[in-house]
C-alpha positions in Angstrom: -22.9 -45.0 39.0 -24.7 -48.3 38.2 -26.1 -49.4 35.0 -30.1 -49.9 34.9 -31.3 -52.7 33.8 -35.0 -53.1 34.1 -37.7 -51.4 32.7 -39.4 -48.4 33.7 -43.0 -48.2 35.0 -45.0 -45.6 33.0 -41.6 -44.5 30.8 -42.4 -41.6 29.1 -43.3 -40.7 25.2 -40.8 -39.1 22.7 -41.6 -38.3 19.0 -40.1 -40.6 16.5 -37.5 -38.2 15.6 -35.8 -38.3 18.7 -36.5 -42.4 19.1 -34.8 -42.4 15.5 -31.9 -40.5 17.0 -31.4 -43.0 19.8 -31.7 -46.2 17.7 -28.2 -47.6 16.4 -27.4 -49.4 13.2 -27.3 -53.1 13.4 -27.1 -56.3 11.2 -29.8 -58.5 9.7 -32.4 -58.9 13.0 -33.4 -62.5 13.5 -37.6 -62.6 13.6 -37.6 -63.3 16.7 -35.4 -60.2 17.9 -37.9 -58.3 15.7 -41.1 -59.7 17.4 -39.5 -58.4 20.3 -38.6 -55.0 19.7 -42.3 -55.1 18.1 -43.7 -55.4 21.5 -45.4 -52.7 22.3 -43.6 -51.4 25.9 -46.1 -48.5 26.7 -49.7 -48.0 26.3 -50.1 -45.6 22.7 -52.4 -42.8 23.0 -55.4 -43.0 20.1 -53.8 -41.1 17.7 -50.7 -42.5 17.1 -50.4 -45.8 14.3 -48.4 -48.7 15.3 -44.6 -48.7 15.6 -42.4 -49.9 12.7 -40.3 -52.6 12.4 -36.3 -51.9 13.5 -35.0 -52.3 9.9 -37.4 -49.7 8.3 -36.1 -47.6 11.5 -32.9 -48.0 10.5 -32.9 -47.7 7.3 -34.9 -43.8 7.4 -32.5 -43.5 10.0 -29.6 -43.8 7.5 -31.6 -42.0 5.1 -31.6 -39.2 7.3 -28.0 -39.1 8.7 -27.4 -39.2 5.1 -28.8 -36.6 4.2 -28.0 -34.2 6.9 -24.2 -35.2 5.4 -25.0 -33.6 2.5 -26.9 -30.4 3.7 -23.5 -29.7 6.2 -20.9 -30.5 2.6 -23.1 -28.1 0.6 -23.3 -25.4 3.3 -19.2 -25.9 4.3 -18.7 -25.9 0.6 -20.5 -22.6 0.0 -19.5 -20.9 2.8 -22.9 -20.0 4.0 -24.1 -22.0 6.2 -26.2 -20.3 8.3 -27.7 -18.1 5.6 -27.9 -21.0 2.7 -31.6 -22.2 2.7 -32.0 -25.8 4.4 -34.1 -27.8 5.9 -35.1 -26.7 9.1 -35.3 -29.8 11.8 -38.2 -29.6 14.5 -37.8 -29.1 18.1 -37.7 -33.1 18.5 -35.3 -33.6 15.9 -32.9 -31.0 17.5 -33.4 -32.6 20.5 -32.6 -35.9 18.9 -29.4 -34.8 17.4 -28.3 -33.6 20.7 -28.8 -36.5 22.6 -27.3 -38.5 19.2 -23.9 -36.7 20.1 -24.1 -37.4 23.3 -24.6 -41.1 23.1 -20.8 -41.4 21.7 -19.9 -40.1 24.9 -22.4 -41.5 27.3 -23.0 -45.3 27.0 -26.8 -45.5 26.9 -28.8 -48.9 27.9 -31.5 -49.9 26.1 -34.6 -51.0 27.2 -35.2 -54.5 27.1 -35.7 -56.2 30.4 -32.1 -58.6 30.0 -29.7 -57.5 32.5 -27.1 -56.9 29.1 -28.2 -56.4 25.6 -27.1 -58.5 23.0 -24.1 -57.7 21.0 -26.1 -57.6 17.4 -28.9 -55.9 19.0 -26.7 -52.7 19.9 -22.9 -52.3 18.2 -21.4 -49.3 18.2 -23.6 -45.9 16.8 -21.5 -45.0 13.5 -20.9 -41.2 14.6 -22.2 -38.4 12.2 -21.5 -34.8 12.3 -23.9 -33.1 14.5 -25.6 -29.6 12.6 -26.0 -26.6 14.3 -29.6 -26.6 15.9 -32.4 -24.8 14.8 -35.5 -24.6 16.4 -38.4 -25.2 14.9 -42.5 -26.4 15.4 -42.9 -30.0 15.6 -44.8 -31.7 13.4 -44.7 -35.1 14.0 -46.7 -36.9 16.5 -45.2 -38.5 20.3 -44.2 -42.2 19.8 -42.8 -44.0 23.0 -39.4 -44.3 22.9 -36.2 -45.3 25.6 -35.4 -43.9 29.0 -31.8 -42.7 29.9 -30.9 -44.0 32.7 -27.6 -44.8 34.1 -24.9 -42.1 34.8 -26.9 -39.2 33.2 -29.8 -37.6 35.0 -33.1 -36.9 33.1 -34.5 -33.5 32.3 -38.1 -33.3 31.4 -38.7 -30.8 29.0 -42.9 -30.4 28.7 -44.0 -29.9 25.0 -47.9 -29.9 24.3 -48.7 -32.7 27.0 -45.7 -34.6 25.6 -42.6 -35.4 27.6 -39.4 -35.6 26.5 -36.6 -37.3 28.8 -32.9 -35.6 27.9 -29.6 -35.8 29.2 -29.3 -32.9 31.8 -25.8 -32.2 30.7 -26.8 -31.5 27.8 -28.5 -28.4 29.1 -26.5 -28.0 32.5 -30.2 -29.1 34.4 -30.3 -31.2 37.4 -33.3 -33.5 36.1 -35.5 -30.5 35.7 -38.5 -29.7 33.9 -38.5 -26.6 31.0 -39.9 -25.1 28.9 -39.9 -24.9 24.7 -38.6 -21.4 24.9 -35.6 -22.4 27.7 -35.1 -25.5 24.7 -34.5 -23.0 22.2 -32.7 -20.4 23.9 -30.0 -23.3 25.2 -30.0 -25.2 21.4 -29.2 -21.4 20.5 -26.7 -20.4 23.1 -23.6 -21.5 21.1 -21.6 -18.9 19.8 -21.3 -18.4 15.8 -18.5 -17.9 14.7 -19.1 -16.0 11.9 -20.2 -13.5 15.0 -17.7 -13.8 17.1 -15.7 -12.6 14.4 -17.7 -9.7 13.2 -17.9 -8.7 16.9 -14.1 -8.7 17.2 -14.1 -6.6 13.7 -17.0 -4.0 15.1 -14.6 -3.3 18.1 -11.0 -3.4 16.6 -12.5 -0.8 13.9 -14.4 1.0 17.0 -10.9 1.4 19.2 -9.0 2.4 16.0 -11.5 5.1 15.4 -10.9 6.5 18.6 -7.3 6.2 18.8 -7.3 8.0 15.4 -9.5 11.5 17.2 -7.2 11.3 20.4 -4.1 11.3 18.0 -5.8 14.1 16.6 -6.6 16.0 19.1 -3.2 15.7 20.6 -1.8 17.2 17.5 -3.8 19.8 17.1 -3.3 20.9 20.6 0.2 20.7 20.6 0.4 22.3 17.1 -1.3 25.0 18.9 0.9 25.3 22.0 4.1 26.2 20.0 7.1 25.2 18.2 9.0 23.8 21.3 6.1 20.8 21.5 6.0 19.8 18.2 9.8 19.5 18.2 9.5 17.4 21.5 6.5 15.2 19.8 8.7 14.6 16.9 11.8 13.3 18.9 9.3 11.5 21.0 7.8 9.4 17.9 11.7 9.3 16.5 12.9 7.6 19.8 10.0 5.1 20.0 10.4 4.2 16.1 14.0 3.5 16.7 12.9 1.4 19.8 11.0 -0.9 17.7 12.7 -1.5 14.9 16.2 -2.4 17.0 14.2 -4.6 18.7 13.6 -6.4 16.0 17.2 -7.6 15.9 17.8 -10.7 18.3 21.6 -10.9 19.7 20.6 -14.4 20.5 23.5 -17.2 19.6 22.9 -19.8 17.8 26.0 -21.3 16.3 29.0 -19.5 18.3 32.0 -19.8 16.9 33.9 -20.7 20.2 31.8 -23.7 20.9 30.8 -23.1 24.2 28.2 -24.6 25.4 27.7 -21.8 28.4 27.3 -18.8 25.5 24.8 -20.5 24.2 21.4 -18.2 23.5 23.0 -15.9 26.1 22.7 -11.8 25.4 25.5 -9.4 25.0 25.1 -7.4 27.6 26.7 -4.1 26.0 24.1 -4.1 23.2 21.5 -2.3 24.4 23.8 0.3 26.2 25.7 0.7 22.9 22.8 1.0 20.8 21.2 4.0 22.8 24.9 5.4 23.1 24.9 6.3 19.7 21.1 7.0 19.6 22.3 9.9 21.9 25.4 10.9 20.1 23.4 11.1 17.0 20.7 13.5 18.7 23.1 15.4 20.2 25.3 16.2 17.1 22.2 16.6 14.5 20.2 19.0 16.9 23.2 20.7 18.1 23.4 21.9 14.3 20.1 23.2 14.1 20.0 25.0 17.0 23.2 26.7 15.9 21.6 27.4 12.6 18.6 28.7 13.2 19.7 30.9 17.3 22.8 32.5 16.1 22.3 35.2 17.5 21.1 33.4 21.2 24.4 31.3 20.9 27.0 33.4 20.0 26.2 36.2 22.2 25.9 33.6 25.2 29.5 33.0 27.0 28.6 30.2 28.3 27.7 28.4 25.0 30.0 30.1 23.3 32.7 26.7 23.6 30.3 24.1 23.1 29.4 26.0 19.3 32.3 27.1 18.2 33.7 23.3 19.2 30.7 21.2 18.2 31.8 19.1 15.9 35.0 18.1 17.0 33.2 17.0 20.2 30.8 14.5 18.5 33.3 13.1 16.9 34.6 12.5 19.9 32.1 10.8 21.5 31.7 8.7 18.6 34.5 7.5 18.7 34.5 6.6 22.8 31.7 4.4 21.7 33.2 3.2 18.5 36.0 1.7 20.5 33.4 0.6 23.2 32.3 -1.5 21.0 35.3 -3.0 19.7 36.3 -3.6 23.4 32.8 -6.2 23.9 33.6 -8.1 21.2 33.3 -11.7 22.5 33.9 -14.7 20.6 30.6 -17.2 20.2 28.6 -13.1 19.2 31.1 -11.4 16.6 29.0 -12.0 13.8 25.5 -11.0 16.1 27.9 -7.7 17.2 28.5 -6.7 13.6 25.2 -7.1 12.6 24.0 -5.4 15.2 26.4 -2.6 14.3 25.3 -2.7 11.1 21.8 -2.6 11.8 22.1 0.3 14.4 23.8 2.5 12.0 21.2 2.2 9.6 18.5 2.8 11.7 20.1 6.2 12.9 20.2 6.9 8.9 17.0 6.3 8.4 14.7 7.2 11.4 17.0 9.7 13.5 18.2 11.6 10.3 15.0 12.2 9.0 13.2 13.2 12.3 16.2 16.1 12.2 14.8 17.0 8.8 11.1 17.1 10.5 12.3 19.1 13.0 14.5 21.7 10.6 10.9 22.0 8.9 9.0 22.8 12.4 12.0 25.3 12.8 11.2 26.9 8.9 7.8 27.8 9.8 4.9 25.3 11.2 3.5 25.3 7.4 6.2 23.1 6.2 5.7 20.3 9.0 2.0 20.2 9.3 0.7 20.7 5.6 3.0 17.9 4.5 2.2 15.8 6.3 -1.5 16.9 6.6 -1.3 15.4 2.7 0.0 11.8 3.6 -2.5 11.6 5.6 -5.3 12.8 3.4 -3.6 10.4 0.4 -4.2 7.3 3.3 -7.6 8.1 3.7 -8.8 8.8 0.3 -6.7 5.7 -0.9 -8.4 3.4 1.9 -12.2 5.2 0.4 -11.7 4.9 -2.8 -10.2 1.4 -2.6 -13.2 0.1 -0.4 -15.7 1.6 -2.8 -14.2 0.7 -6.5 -11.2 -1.2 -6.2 -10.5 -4.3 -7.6 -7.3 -4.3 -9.0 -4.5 -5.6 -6.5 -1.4 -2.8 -6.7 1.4 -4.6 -5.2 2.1 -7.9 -3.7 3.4 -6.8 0.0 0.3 -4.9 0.1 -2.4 -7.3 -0.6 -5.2 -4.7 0.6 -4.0 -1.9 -1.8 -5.9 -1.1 -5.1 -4.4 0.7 -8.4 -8.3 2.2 -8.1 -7.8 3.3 -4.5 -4.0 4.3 -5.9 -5.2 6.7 -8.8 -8.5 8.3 -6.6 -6.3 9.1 -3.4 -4.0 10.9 -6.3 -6.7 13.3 -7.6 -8.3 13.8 -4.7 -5.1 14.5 -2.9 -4.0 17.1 -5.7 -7.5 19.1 -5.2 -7.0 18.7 -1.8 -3.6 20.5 -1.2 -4.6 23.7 -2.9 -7.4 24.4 -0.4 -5.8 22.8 2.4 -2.3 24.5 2.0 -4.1 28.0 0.9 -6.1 28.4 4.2 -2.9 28.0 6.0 -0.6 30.5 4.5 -3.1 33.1 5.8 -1.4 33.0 9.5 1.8 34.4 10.1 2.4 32.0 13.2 2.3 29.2 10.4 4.6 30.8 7.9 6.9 32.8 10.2 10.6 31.4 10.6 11.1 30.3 14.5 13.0 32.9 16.1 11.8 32.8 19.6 10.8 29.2 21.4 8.4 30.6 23.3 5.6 31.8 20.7 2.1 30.1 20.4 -0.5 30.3 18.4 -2.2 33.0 20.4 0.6 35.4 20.1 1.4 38.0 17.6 3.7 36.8 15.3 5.5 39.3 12.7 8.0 38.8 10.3 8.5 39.4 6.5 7.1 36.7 4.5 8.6 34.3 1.8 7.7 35.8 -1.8 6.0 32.3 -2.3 3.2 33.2 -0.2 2.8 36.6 -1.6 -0.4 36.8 -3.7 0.2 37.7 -7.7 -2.1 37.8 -10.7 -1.6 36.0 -14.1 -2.8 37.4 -17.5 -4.9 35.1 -18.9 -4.1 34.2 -22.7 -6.5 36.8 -24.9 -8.3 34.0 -26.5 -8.9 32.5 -23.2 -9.8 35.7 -21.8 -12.6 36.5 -24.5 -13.8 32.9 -24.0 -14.3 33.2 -20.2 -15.8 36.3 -20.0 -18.7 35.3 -22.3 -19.1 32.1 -20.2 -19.0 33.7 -16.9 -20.7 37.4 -18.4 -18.5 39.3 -16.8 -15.1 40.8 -17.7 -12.0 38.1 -16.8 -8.5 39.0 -17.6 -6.3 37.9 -14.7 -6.2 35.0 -12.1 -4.8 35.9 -8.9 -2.4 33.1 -7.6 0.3 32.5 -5.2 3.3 30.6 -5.9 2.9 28.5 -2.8 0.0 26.8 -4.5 2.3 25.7 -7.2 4.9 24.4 -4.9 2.0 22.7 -3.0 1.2 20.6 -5.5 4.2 19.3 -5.9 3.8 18.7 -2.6 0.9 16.4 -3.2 2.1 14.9 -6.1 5.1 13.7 -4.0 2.7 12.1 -1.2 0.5 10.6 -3.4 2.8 8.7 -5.5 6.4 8.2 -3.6 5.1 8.6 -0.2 3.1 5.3 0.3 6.3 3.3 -0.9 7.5 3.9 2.4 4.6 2.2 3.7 5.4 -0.4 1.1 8.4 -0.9 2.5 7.7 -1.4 6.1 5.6 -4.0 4.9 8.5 -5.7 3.1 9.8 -5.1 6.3 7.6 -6.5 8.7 7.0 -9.9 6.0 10.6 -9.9 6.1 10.3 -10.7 10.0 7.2 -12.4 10.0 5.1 -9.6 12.0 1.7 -8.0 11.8 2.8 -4.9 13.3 6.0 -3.1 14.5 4.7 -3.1 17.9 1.8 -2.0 20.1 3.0 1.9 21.2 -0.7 2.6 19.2 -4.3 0.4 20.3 -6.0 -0.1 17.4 -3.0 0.8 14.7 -0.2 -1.2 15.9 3.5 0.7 16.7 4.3 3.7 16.1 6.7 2.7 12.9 3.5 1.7 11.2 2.3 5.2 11.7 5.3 7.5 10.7 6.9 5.1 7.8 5.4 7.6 5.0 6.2 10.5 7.1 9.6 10.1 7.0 10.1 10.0 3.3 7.7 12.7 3.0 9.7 15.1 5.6 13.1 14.2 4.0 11.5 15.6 0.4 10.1 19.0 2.2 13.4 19.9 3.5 15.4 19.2 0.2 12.7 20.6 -1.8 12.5 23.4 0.5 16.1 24.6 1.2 16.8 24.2 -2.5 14.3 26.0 -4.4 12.1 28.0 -1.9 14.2 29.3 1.2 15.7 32.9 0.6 19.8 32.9 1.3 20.0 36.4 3.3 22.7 37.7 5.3 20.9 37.6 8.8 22.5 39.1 12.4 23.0 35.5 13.4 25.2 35.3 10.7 27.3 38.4 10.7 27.8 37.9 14.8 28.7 33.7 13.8 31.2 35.5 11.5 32.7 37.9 14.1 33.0 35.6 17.0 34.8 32.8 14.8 36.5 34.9 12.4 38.0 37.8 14.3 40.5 38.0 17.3 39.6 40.0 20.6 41.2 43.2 19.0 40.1 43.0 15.5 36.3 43.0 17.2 37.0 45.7 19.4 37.9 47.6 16.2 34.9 46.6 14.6 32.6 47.9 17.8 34.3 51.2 18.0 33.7 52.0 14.2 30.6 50.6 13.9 29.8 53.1 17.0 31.1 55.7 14.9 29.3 55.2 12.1 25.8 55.2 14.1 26.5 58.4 15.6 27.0 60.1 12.1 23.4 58.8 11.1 22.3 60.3 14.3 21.9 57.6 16.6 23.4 57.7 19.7 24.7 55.1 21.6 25.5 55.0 25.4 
């Protein structure tokens, strides 16, 4: 679109902010350019004074700009800058500013009756950072100031009998007239980002909350549906973790030794297969153990499974090896050294994730008390670490966990000690928690007997006589023993363990995941990230229940799994007949008879 070039009839008033706004920076004005500008181009209402000359414009033009500068480094520099106090502009200058940032992009005419304006009279606008607006009440009176014209339509925005002409792009109008309010609401319609990140904070911490019920609620529920779910829920969280930290390894070439080009950031395509080969061979020969532990007598007294027991071992081995020499047979030149580490990397992942969800589930199998107070305690030391640390911390702990606090480190300790003893003493009330699996198909609804472990058998200790006599008088009653159950020791040991060794394995997958350049192990989780960054405590802290438990609290019984593991493996087909036809004997001489 065309250029304007003569003046307006009736142009329209703006305050002296906004004309300031407008007016550019020039060099020494000749008089006679002055007496020019000087002439008055519109009639001026009663109340205003006369205009002033272009160099005192200019120069409380500069002075302002100036100033603005500063207020925007001293805000920046604070890092407050829309709570620090400042100056607040008025609706004109606001308006001003706007159309000031605009005029670097739009070339605005000026409004002298020449066809072109002079080259002194109008160089370039030196640009100056345009302030967020704020919207304020005017208070300076209407002087008459320039039109717009050219490629930019006018909006007139109506302000106590004043009228202001704008750029209509600079609030999306199509040369129409609004309002002071619709003025304020547009100057105000950019987004903070201060907000924008708060709001983004409010709803990350809003998803995570309710991921974190639905994850426990799912627990619960399957905790109450039986053993055979929570083994399934740990193998489920054992396959995803080794998912996502294999995936971590790239098979990608980037130097292949054979030089060709063709091989070049191309994928072996046995890796994947081979990796869940042995994923599967692992399962199958850890599992296989424990359900030949702990069903015996369901095994061995089964035909049909009778081969696969009695030859378990030799038969992982055996697939082992088949994939052992799979992998030796994709070897290709231009990926040996992304094939060993692979290798390398696989195996270690099956150490540390697959043999530690066996543990878990060898717990689960123990009695449900030894999987869910555990790790019941891991999660109370996370949550009383993360309160405590928000509330007092100050003190960083360790440098590949920035957001943990030696305050938040010693409080999740205590609280997690006191914690335990009521936590893990409501629990060894129900027999379905402490009872030894021996049947799949139990829940929590059914009635579950068996003879307890000692530990949670109730006991009372003497108390010291000095102690004694000192009690009583502070309580005023008679006090001379403390009942007490041996779990509650064990338990804190328990806590002890999980408050101090546990989170190290959170320590480490964040080594892990600086190591690799990652916020999170993956997404398996909305809100808290893969499923790794859930379980990397649990691990650690299931691997210390089972040793802790099978070496200094299970009870080493004969059993009738035992005995009939025994008979099967140890004795021929004769030497068992034997056995059957006196142990039939010696039933019927203590009366019992058998069919």
């Amino acid at each position: 679109m065309s250029r304007s070039s003569g003046t307006t009839a009736n142009p329209p008033f703006v305050s002296r902010s906004a004309f300031d706004a407008l007016t550019v920076e020039d060099v020494e004005d000749s008089e006679d350019e002055q007496q020019q500008e000087e002439t008055p181009q519109t009639q001026v209402t009663s109340t205003e004074h006369a205009k002033p000359s272009k160099s005192q414009i200019k120069k409380a033009q500069k002075q302002a700009r100036t100033e603005r500068r500063k207020q925007l480094k001293a805000s920046s520099k604070a890092g407050t800058a829309n709570s620090s106090p400042r100056h607040t502009p008025s609706l004109e200058e606001s308006i001003a500013r706007m159309a000031d940032g605009a005029a670097d992009v739009y070339p605005l005419p000026t409004t002298h009756t020449a066809p072109e304006p002079k080259p002194t009279a109008e160089p370039p606008q030196e640009p100056a950072p345009e302030p967020e607006p704020e919207v304020s009440e005017p208070s300076e009176p209407s002087l008459p100031g320039p039109v717009i014209n050219g490629d930019i339509r006018h909006v007139n925005v109506t302000e106590n009998n004043s009228t202001l002409h704008l750029p209509s792009k600079l609030l999306g109008g199509e040369g129409q007239s609004v309002s002071k309010s619709d003025v304020e609401q547009a100057l105000k319609s950019k987004p903070d980002p201060q907000e924008v990140e708060r709001t983004k904070t409010r709803q990350s911490i809003l998803t995570r909350t309710l991921w974190t019920f639905i994850m426990i609620g799912v627990f619960v529920a399957l905790l109450l549906m039986g053993h055979v779910y929570m083994i399934m829920l740990a193998m489920l969280c054992q396959t995803i973790v080794y998912r996502e930290v294999t995936a971590l390894f790239s098979l990608t070439s980037h130097a292949p030794d054979s030089g060709e080009a063709e091989n070049k950031r191309k994928k072996d395509p046995w890796s994947k297969t081979l990796n869940w080969y042995f994923f599967a061979v692992t399962n199958y020969f850890l599992y296989g153990e424990s359900i030949i532990y702990y069903f015996k007598h369901v095994i061995f007294s089964d035909g049909q499974l009778l081969p696969f027991a009695t030859n378990h071992r030799i038969i992982s081995f055996t697939l082992y090896t088949i994939g052992f020499v799979g992998f030796v047979m994709s070897l290709r030149r231009g990926f040996l050294k992304q094939q060993f580490g692979l290798f390398c990397w696989v195996h270690m992942s099956l150490l540390l994730i697959v043999v530690s969800g066996h543990f878990i589930v060898n717990n689960i199998l123990e009695g449900m008390i030894w999987f869910w107070v555990p790790a019941s305690l891991v999660i109370c030391n996370d949550i009383f670490a993360y309160v405590w640390g928000m509330t007092v911390g100050r003190t960083p702990l360790i440098k590949l966990s920035p957001k943990k606090t030696v305050e938040g480190f010693v409080g999740a300790f205590w609280s997690t000690l006191l914690f335990s003893v009521f936590w893990g003493s409501y629990f060894m009330r129900f027999n379905y928690m402490i009872c030894p699996v021996h049947d799949l198909g139990v829940s929590a609804w059914s009635n579950v007997q068996c003879t307890p472990n000692p530990v949670f058998v109730w006991k009372v200790w003497q108390i010291w006589s000095p102690l004694r006599v000192f009690l009583s008088q502070l309580l005023g009653k008679s006090v001379t023993v403390i009942p007490y159950a041996p779990y509650q020791l064990h338990l804190l040991v328990f806590a002890v363990f999980a408050s101090l060794v546990a989170p190290f394995g959170g320590f480490f997958a964040s080594g892990f995941k600086r190591a690799f350049n990652i916020k999170d192990f993956g997404h398996s989780i909305p809100g808290h990230g893969g499923m790794t960054d859930r379980m990397d405590c649990q691990f650690l802290m299931g691997v210390f229940t089972y040793v802790y438990y099978s070496s200094l609290i299970r009870e080493h019984h004969v059993s009738v799994g035992s005995i009939l593991q025994m008979i099967v493996s140890g004795l021929t087909v004769n030497e068992q007949l034997e056995l059957v036809k006196d142990l039939k004997k010696y039933m019927e001489g203590q009366g019992i008879m058998i069919g």
